[in-house]
C-alpha positions as CSV (number, residue, x, y, z in Angstrom):
1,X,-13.5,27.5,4.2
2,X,-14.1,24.0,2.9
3,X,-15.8,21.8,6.1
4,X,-15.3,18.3,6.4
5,X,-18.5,16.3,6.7
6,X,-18.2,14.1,9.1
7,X,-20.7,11.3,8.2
8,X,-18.9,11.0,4.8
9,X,-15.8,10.2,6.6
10,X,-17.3,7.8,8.8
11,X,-19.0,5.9,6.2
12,X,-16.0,5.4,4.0
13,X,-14.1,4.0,7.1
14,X,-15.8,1.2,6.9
15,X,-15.5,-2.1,4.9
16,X,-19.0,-1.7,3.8
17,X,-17.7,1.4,1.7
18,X,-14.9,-0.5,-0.3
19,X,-16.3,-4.0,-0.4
20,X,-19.4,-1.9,-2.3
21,X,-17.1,0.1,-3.9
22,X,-16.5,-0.2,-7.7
23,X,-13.1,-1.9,-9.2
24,X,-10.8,0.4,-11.1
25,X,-12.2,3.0,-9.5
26,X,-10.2,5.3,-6.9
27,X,-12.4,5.3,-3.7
28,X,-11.6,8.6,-1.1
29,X,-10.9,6.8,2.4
30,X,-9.5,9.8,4.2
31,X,-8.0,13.0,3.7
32,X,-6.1,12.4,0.6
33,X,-5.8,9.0,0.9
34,X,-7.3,6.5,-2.1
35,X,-7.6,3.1,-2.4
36,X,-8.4,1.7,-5.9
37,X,-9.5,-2.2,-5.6
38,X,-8.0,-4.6,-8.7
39,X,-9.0,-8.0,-9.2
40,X,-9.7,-11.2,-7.1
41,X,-7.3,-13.5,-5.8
42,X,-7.2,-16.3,-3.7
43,X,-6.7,-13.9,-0.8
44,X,-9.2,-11.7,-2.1
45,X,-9.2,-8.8,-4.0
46,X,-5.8,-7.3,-4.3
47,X,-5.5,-3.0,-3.2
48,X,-3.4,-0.3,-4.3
49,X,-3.5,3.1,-2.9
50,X,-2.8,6.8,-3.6
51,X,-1.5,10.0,-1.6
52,X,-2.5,13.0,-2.6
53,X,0.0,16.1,-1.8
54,X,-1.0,19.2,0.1
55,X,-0.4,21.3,-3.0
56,X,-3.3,18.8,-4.3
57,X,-1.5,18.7,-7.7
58,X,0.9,15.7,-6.8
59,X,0.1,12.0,-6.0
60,X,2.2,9.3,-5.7
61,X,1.1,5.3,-6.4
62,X,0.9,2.0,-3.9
63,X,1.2,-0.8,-6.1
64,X,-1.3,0.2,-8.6
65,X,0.1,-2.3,-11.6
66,X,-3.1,-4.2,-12.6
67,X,-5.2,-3.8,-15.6
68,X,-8.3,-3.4,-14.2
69,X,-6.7,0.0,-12.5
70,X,-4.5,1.5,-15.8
71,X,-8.0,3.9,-16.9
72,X,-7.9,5.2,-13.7
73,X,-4.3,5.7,-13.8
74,X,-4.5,7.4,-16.8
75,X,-7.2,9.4,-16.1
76,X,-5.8,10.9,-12.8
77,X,-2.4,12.4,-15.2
78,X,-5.7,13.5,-17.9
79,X,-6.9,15.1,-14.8
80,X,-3.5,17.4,-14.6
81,X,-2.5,15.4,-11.4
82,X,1.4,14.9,-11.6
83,X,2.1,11.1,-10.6
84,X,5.7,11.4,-8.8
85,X,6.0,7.5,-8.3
86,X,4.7,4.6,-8.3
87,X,5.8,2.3,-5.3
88,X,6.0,-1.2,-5.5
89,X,5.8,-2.5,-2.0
90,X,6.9,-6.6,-3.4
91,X,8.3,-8.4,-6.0
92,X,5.7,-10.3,-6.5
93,X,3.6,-7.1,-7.2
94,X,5.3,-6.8,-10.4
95,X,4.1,-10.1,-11.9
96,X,0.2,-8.4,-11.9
97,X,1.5,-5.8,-13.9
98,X,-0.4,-5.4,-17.0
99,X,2.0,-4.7,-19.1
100,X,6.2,-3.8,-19.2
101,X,7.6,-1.4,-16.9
102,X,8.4,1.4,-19.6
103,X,4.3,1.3,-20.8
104,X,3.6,1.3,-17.0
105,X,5.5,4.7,-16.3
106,X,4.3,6.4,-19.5
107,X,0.9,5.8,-18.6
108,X,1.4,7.7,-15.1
109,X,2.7,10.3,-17.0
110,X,6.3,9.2,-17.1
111,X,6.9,8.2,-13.4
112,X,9.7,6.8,-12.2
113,X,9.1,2.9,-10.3
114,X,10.4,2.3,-6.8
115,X,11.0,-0.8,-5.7
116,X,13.7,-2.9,-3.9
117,X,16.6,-3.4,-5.9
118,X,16.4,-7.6,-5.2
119,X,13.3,-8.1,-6.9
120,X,14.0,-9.5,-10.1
121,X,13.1,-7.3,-13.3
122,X,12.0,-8.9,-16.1
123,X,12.9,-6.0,-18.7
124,X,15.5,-3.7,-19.0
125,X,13.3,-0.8,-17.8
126,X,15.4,1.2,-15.2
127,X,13.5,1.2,-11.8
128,X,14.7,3.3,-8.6
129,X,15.9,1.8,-5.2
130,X,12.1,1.9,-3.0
131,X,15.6,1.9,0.2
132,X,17.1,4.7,-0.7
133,X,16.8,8.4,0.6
134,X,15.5,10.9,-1.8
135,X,13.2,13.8,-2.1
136,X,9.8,12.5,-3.7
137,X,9.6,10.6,-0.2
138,X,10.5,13.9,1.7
139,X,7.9,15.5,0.2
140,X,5.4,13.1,1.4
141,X,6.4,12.6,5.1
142,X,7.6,8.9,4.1
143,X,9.8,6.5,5.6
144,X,10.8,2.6,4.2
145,X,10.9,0.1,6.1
146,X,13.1,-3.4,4.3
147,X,11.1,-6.6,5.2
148,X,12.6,-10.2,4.8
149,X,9.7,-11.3,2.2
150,X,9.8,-14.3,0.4
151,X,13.4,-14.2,-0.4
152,X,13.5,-10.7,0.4
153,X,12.6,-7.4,-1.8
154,X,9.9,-6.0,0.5
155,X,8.9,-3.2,2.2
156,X,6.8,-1.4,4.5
157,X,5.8,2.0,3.5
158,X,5.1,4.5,6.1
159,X,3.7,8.3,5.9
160,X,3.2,10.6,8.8
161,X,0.4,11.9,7.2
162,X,-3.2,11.5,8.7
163,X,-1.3,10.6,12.0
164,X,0.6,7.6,11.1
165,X,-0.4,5.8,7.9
166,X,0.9,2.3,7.1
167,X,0.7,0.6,3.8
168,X,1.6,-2.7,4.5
169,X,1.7,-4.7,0.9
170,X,1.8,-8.5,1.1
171,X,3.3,-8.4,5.1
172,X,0.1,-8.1,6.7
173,X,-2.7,-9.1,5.4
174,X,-6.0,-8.1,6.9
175,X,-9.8,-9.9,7.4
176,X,-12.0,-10.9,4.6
177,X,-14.5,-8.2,4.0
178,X,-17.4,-10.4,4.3
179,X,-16.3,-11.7,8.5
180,X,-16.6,-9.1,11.6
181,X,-12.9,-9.8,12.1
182,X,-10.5,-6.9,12.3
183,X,-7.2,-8.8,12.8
184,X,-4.3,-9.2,10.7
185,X,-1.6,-12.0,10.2
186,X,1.5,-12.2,7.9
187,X,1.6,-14.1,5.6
188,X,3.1,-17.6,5.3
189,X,6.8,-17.4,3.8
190,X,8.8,-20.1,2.0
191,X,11.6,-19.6,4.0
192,X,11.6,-20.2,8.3
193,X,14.7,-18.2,7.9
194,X,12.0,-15.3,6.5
195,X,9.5,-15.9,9.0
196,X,11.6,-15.0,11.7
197,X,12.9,-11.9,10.3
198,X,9.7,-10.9,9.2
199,X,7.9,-11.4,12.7
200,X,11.7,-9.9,14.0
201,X,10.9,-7.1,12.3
202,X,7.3,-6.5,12.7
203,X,8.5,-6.8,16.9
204,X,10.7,-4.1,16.3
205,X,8.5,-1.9,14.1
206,X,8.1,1.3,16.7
207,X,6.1,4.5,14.3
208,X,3.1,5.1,15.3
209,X,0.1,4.9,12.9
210,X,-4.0,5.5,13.1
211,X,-4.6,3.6,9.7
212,X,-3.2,0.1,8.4
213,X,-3.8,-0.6,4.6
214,X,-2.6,-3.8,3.5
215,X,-2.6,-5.2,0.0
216,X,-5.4,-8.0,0.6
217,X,-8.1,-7.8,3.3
218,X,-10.3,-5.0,5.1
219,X,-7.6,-1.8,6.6
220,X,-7.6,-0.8,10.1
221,X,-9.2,2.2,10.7
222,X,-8.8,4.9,14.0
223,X,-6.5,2.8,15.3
224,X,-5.4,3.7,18.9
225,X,-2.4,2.7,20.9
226,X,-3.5,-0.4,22.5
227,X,-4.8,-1.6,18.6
228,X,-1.4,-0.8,17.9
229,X,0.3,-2.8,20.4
230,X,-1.8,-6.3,19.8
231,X,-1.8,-5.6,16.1
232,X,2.0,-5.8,16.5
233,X,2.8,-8.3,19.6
234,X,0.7,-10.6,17.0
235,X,2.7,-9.5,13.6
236,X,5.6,-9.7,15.7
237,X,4.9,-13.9,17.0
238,X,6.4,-16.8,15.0
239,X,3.2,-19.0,13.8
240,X,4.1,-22.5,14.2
């Protein structure tokens, strides 16, 4: 039987790890859990993530669009991995994409794209509703949660897996890697209408989850019930 090392684990919980990490490259956080780190913004590096099944054949994508991550993409279906979906967790996601929608799934190996059926789609590539009940999410213990956004058209993505994972996209973003913070804030919305049903729903937001892996900014790692509750009560406050 395979045994886990533990001081592996340790050391790539920390945001030593990724901040070191290479971009483009898929880095192993936790049991079957990836993140792959694409290029700079001015929040930072953007993040996309993969889940690896149990079966350790299928994976599915977290906003893994940019071109600085399409080799590694393509490599992982090279590999005889069998992508089952890429999930777009905001609109605004889909502007980094490096190229159109239909290129985007045949390099996955012909996945289909979830996202929320607001977000405007610039071409006429077909994309699946990220709201909707079906069984690719089933088969990776996941459950959407619809966030106000900027105008709307984003998500929460949440996996039972690992005890409680959440990928949070652009609706929390975490510390900068180079700070011994370890908090996280939303972000600031166009829209006051937005910002209080964001921080409405972040009050209301009741799964329970050990990791938080946001789009920009260092994740939360080991996160017990009391980091849960202030990570919340402060996601879940109106900034004035």
């Amino acid at each position: 039987m395979k045994t886990v090392d533990k001081m592996e684990v340790l050391h790539s919980q920390s945001a030593e790890f990724i901040a070191q990490g290479e971009t483009g490259k898929f880095l192993k956080l936790i049991p079957d859990t990836f993140i792959i780190k694409g290029s700079e913004t001015d929040t930072g590096a953007s993040q996309g993530y993969a889940i690896r099944h149990i079966n350790r054949q299928d994976i599915i994508l977290i906003d893994v669009v940019e071109k600085s991550t399409s080799e590694a993409v393509k490599k992982l279906v090279t590999d005889g991995y069998n992508i089952k979906a890429i999930l777009i967790s905001n609109g605004s996601i889909l502007k980094n994409a490096y190229t159109d929608l239909k290129t985007l799934s045949e390099d996955a190996g012909g996945a289909p794209i979830f996202t929320h059926p607001r977000n405007t789609i610039q071409d006429d590539f077909k994309t699946k509703d990220i709201t909707a009940k079906n069984e690719i999410f089933k088969h990776f213990a996941l459950k959407i949660y619809d966030l106000p956004g900027d105008g709307g058209g984003s998500v929460l993505i949440y996996s039972e897996i690992n005890d409680g994972m959440l990928f949070t996209g652009e609706d929390a973003i975490g510390s900068s890697y180079d700070s011994e913070d370890k908090s996280f804030h939303k972000p600031k919305l166009k829209s006051k209408n937005d910002e209080f049903g964001m921080a409405e729903s972040w009050a209301a937001f009741d799964q329970p989850f050990s990791y938080l892996f946001p789009l920009h900014g260092k994740p939360g790692f080991n996160l017990e019930e009391g980091d849960q509750t202030d990570i919340l009560n402060k996601l879940g406050r109106v900034e004035e």
